[in-house]
N, C-alpha and C positions, 0 to 999 in steps of 0.2 A: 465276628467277635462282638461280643456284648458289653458296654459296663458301664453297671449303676453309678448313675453320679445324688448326690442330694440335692433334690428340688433346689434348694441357691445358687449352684453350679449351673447346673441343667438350664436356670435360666438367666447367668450370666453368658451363659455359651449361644446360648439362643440370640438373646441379645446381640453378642459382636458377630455371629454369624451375618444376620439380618442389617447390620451395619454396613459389613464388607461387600455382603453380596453372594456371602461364600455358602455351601454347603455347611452343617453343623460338623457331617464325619471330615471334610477336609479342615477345619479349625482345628480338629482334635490330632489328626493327622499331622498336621502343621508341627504340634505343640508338643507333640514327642516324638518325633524327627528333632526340632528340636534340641528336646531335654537327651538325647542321647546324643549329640554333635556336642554338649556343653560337657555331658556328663565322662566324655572319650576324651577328650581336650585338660578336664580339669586332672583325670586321673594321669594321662602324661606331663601335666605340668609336676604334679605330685612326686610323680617318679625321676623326673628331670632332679629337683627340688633333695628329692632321698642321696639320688648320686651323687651329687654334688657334696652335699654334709659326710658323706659316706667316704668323698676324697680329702675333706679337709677345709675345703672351700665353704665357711658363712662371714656375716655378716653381724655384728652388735645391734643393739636395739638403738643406741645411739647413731649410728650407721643408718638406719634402717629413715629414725626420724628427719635427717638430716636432707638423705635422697627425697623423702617425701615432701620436704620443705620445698626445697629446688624444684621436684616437678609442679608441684601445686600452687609454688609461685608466695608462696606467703613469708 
């Protein structure tokens, strides 16, 4: 398989290839393997995320700010 990338890519990719060590097709390889492990993952959070409101189960926006205070410590 084949795909054009635009000369800025093509030698950004060159680039970290030559960095790593790595082949150009294994960077690319790399890179979407992956964007589809993120892209399988994000959609089941989604759907976790759907059921949940769909049983009744959320969360306030003030809720929401509160948790993220406590994680992030501020």
């Amino acid at each position: 398989m084949e795909i054009p990338l635009a000369p800025e890519l093509e030698a950004k990719l060159n680039q970290i290839a030559s960095q790593t060590g790595k082949g150009a097709g294994q960077i690319v390889e790399e890179l979407v393997s992956n964007y589809f492990d993120h892209d399988q993952w994000f959609r089941h959070e989604v759907e976790k995320g759907l059921l949940s409101l769909n049983q009744g189960e959320s969360v306030t926006h003030e809720e929401v700010r509160l948790r993220m205070k406590r994680t992030l410590g501020a």
